[in-house]
Every structure is written in structure tokens, then in C-alpha cells.
BALOBA-1460 file (C-alpha; in Angstrom, 3 decimals):
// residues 209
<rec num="1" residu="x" x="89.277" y="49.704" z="49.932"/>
<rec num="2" residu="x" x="91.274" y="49.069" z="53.085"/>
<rec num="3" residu="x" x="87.847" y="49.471" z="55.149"/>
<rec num="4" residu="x" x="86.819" y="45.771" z="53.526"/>
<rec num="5" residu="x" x="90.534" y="43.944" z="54.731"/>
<rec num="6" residu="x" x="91.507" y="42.773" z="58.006"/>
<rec num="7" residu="x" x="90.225" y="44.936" z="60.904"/>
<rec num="8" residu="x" x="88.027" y="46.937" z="59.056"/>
<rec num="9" residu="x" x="85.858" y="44.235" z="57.485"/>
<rec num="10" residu="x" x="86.001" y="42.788" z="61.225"/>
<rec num="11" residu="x" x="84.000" y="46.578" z="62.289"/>
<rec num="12" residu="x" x="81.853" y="46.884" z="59.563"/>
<rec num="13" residu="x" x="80.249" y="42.977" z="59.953"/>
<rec num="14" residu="x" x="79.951" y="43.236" z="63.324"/>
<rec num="15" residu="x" x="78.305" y="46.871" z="63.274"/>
<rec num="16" residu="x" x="75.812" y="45.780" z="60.506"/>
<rec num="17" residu="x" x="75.272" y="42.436" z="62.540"/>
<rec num="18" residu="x" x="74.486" y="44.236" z="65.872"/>
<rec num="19" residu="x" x="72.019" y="46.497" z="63.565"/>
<rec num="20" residu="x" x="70.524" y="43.239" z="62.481"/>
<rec num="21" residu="x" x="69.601" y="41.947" z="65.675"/>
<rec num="22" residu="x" x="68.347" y="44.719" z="67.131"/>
<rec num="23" residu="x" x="66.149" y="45.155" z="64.109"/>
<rec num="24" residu="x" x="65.267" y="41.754" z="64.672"/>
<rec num="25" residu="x" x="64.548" y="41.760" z="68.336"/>
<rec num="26" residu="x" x="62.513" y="44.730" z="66.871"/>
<rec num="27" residu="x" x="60.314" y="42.592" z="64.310"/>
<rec num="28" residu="x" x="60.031" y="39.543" z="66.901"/>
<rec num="29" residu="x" x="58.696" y="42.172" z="69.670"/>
<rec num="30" residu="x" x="55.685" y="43.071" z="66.535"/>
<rec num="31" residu="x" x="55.270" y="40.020" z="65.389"/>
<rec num="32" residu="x" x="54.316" y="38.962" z="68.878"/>
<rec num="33" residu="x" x="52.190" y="41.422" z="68.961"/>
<rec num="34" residu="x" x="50.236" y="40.644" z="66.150"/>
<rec num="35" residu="x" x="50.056" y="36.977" z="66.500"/>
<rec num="36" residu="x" x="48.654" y="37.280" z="70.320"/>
<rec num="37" residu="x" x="46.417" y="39.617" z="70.991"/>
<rec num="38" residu="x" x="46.527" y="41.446" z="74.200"/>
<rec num="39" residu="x" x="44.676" y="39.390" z="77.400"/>
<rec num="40" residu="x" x="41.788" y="41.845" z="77.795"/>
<rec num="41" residu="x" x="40.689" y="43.577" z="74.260"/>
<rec num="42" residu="x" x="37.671" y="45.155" z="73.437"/>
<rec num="43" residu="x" x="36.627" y="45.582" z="69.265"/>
<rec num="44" residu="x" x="33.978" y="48.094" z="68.452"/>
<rec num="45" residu="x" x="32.448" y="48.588" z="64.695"/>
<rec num="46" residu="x" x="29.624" y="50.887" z="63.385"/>
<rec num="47" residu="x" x="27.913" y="47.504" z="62.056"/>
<rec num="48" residu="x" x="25.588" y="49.411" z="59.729"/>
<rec num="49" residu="x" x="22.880" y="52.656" z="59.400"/>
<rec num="50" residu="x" x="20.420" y="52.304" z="57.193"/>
<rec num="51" residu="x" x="18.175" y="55.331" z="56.467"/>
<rec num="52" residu="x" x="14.498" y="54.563" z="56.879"/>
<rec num="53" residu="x" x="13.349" y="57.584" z="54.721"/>
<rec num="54" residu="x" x="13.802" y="58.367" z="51.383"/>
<rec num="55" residu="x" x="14.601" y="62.076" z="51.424"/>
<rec num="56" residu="x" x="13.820" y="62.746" z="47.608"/>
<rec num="57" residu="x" x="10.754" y="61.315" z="48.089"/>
<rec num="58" residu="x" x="9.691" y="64.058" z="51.182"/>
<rec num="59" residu="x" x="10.978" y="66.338" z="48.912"/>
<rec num="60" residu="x" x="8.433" y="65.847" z="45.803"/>
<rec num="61" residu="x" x="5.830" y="65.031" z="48.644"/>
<rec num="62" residu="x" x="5.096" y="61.556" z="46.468"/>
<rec num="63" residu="x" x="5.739" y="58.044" z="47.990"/>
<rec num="64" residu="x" x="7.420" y="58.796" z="50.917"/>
<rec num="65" residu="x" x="7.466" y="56.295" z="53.906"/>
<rec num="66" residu="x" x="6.751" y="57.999" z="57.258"/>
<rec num="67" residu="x" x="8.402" y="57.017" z="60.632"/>
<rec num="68" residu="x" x="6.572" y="58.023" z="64.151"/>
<rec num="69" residu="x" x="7.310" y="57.180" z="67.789"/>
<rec num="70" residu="x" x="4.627" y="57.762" z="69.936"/>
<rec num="71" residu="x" x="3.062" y="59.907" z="67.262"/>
<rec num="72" residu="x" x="5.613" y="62.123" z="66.694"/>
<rec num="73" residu="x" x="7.310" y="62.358" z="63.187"/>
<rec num="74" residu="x" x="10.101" y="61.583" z="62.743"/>
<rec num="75" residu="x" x="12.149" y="63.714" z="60.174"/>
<rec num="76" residu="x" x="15.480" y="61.476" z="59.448"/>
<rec num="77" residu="x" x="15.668" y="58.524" z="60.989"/>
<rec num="78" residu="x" x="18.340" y="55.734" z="61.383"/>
<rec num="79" residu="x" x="18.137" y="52.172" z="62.365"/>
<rec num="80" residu="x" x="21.979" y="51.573" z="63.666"/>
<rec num="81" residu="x" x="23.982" y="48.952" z="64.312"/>
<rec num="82" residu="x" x="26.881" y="48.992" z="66.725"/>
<rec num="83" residu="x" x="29.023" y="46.001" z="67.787"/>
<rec num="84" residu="x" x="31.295" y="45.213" z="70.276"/>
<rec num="85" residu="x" x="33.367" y="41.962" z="71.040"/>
<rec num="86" residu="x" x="35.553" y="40.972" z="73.189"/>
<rec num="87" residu="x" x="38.385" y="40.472" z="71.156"/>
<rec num="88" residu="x" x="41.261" y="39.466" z="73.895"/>
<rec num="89" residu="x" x="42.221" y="36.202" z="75.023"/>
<rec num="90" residu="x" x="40.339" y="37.147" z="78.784"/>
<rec num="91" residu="x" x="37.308" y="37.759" z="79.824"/>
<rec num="92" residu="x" x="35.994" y="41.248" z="80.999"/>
<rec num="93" residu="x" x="34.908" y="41.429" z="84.216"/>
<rec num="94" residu="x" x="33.029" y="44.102" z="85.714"/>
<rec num="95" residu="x" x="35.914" y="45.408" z="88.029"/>
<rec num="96" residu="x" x="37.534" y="46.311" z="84.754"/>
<rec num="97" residu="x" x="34.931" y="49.058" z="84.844"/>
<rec num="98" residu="x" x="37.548" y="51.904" z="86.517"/>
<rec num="99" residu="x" x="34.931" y="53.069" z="89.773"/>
<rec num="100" residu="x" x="31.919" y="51.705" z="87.536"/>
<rec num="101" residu="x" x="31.995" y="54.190" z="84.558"/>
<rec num="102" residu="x" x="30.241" y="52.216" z="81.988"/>
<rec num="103" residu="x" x="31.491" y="52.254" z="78.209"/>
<rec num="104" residu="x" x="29.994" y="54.915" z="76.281"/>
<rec num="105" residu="x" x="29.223" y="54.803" z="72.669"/>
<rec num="106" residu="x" x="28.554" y="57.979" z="71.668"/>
<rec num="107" residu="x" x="26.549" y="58.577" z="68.009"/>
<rec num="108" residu="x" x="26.657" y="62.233" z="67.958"/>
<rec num="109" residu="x" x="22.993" y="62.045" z="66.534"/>
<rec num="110" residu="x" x="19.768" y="62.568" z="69.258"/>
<rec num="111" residu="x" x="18.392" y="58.735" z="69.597"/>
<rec num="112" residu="x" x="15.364" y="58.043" z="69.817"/>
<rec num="113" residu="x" x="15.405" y="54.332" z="71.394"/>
<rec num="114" residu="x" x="17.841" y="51.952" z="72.446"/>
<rec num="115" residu="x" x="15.471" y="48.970" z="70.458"/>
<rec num="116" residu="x" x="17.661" y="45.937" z="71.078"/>
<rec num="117" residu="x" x="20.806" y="45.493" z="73.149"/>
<rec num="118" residu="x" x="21.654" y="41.386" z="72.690"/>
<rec num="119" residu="x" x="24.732" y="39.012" z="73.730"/>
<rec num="120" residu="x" x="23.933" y="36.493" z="71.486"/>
<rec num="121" residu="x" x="23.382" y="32.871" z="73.180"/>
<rec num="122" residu="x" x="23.809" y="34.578" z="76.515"/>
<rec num="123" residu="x" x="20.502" y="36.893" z="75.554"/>
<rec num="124" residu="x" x="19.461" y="40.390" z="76.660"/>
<rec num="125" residu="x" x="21.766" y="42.796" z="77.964"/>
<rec num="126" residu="x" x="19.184" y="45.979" z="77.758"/>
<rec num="127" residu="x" x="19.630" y="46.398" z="81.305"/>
<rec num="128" residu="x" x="22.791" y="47.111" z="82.185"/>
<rec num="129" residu="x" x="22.500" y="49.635" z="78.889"/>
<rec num="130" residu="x" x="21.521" y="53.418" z="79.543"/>
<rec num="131" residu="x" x="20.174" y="56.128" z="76.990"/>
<rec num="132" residu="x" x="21.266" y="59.497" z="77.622"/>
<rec num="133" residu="x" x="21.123" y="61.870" z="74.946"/>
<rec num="134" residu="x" x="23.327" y="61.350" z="71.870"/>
<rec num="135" residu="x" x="24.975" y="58.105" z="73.441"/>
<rec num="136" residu="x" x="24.282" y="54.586" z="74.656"/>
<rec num="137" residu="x" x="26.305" y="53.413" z="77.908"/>
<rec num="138" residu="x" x="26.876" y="49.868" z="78.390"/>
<rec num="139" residu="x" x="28.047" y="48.317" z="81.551"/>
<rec num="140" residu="x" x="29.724" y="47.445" z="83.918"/>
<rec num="141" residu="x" x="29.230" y="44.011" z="82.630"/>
<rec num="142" residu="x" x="30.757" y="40.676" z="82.351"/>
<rec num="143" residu="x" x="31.937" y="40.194" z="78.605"/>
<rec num="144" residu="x" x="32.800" y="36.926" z="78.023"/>
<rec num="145" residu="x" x="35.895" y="35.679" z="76.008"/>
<rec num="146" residu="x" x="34.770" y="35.860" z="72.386"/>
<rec num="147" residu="x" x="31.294" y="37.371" z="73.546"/>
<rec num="148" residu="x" x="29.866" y="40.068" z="71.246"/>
<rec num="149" residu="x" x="27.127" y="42.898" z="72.040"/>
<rec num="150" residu="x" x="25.157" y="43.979" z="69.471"/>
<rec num="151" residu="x" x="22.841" y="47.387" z="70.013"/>
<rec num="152" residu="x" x="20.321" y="48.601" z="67.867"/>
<rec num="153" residu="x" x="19.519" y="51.754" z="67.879"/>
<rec num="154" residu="x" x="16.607" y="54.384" z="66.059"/>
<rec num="155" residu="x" x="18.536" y="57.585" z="65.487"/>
<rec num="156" residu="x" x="17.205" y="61.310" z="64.323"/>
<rec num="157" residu="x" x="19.863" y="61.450" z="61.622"/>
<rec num="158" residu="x" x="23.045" y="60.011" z="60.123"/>
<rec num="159" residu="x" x="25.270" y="58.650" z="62.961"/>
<rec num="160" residu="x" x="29.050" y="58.647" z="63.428"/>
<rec num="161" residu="x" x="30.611" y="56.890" z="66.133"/>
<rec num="162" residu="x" x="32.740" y="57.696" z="68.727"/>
<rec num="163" residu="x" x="33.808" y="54.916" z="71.518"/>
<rec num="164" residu="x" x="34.919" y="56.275" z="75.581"/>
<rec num="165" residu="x" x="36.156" y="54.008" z="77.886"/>
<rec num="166" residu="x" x="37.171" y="54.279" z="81.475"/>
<rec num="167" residu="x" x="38.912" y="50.411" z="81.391"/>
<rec num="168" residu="x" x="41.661" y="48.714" z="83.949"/>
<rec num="169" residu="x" x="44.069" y="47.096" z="81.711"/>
<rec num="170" residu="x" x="41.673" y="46.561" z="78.380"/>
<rec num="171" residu="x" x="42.478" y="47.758" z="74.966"/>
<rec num="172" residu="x" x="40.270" y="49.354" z="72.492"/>
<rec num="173" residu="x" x="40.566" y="49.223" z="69.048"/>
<rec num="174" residu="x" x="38.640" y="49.470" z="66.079"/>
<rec num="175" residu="x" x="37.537" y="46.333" z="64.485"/>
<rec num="176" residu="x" x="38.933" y="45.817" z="60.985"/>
<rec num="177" residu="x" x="41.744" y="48.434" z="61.160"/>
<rec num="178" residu="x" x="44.078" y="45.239" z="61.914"/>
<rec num="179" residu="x" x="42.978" y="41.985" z="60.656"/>
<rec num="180" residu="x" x="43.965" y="38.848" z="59.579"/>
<rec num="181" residu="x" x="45.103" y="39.532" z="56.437"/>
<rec num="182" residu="x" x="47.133" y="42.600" z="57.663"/>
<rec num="183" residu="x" x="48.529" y="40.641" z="60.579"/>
<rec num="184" residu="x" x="49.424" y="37.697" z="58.355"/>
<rec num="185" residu="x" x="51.170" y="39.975" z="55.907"/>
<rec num="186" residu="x" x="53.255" y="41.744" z="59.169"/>
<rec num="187" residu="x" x="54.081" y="37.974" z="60.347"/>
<rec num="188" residu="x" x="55.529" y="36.752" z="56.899"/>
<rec num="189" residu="x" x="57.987" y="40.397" z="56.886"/>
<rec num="190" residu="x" x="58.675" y="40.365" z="60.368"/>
<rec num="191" residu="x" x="59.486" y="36.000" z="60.357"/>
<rec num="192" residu="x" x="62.196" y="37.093" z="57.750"/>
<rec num="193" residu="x" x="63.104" y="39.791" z="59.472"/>
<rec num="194" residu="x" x="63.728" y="37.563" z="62.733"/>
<rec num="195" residu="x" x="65.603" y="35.234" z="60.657"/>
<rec num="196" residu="x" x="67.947" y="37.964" z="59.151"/>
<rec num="197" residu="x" x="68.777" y="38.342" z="63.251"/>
<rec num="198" residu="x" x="69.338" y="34.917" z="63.686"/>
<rec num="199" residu="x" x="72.178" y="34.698" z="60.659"/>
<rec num="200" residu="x" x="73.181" y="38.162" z="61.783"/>
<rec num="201" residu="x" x="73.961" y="36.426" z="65.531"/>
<rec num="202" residu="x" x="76.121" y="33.835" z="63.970"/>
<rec num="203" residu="x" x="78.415" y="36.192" z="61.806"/>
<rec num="204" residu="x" x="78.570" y="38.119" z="64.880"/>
<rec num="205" residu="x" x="79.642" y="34.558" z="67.011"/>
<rec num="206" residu="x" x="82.192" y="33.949" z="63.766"/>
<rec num="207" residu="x" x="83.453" y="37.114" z="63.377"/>
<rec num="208" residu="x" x="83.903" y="37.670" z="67.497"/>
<rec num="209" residu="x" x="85.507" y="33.800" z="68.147"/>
């Protein structure tokens, strides 16, 4: 066991205390991270899609609720609810539109109308919204800090989202796939894993004086 006397012990603690800081420098850099969001962030969710016909009932032909737009029926239709919010600690100004390409949220179902598009206390937003096919583009628009956009949408069938962006500097993520909870968790592992470094630091300053 000479590796644990004299020199060798020296080696060893300061090789596992260099490991420690970096993997503390490592945990501080993520813990950052997660405690302070980026300065411009955008969140999107697929808020809801409710089906507005019950497709047993077309089936048996009894009871069925019937859905027309400008007299035309309507064979599976979707009231949808997308959301977006500005979840960064700056606001989004329309220059962060890279040459004016508006957002695109993209349903992959035909839609039928673009029924609401609303900023909350700031009101409307339907025109700076266009319908083109299977997607609704939004922008470029101011979005507030904290602001959120809500769209409602009637769909012919069962949406799934998809989210393209052509942003300067503006992240997009998903909305829920890193909350609170999640970042709180990361923060506790990461704070001990910070404070591992720290201790590490001073064996290393005892071991090296």
C-alpha cells in the first residue's frame, strides 16, 4: 500500500481533487443554467385538442353532432389549442425575426380557421398571424417579457405539433420538458456537487502548501 504513504497519497489527493473541481466547475456551469434562463426564450405547448365529433356515433348513424363551415361538413374536426410564451428574461422584438420569417407552427392536419389568436391583456394578435395550409405563422411581433399567445384553431383531424423558427439569438424549447420541479431537483445535486469542489480546492491548497 505504498501508493497511500508519502508521495503517493500526495498524487492520488491532488488527482481526485483536480477531478473534483472540474466536475464542479461542471455542475456550477448547469446549475446556472437552470436557475437563469436564457435572455430571449420562447416556450411552445400543444395546450389541448378536443374532438368535436363523436366518431362511434357517425358510425351507428344515431346521435351524432355535426360540424359545418360555410356549409360544408366537416368529417373530423378539432378545436386546438397552441401556446406560446415568452419564457426568457427579454423581450422579443421583431428584429429577432431573422429577414422577417415569421414563426411557424405547423399542425400537420388541413385547418380550417385560425378562430382566435389573443395576447392576453395586450388583446388581439390575429393580424400579424397567417393561415397557410397545415400551419399557422405568427409574426414578426413584439413578445413581451412574460407575454403569452394563445391560438385557437378548427382542424380537419387530430393535430400534432411541430414548431420552426428562423430566430436571432432566441431559444426554443418545449414547455414542461424542464420545469420547476426538474430544475429544483438539478439545483439541490448540482449545489452539492459545487460544494464537493469547494472542499476539493482546499485539500488541493493543503496538500500543494
Amino acid at each position: 500500500m505504498e501508493v497511500l504513504d508519502g508521495k503517493g497519497f500526495n498524487v492520488v489527493t491532488i488527482v481526485l481533487a483536480v477531478v473534483a473541481l472540474i466536475l464542479g466547475g461542471i455542475s456550477t456551469y448547469y446549475a446556472r443554467k437552470a436557475l437563469f434562463p436564457p435572455k430571449r426564450q420562447l416556450s411552445y405547448l400543444l395546450g389541448g385538442a378536443t374532438a368535436l365529433v363523436n366518431q362511434a356515433g357517425l358510425q351507428t348513424g344515431g346521435g351524432a353532432i355535426e360540424v359545418r363551415r360555410n356549409g360544408v361538413l366537416l368529417t373530423d374536426p378539432y378545436l386546438v389549442v397552441v401556446e406560446i410564451k415568452n419564457s426568457g428574461r427579454h423581450a422579443i422584438a421583431s428584429e429577432q425575426f431573422d429577414r422577417g420569417r415569421p414563426l411557424e407552427l405547423d399542425l400537420n392536419v388541413p385547418i380550417v380557421e385560425l378562430m382566435d389568436a389573443n395576447a392576453g391583456e395586450h388583446g388581439s394578435v390575429m393580424d400579424a398571424c397567417v393561415v397557410s395550409a397545415t400551419f399557422v405563422s405568427f409574426g414578426p411581433e413584439l413578445i413581451r417579457r412574460s407575454q403569452k399567445v394563445t391560438f385557437t384553431v378548427l382542424t380537419e383531424g387530430s393535430p400534432e405539433l411541430e414548431v420552426r423558427d428562423y430566430f436571432v439569438d432566441v431559444k426554443m424549447r418545449k414547455a414542461g420538458t424542464d420545469g420547476p420541479r426538474v430544475r429544483l431537483m438539478r439545483f439541490i445535486v448540482e449545489a452539492a456537487a459545487t460544494g464537493s469542489g469547494a472542499a476539493a480546492a482546499a485539500a488541493l491548497a493543503r496538500v500543494l502548501s
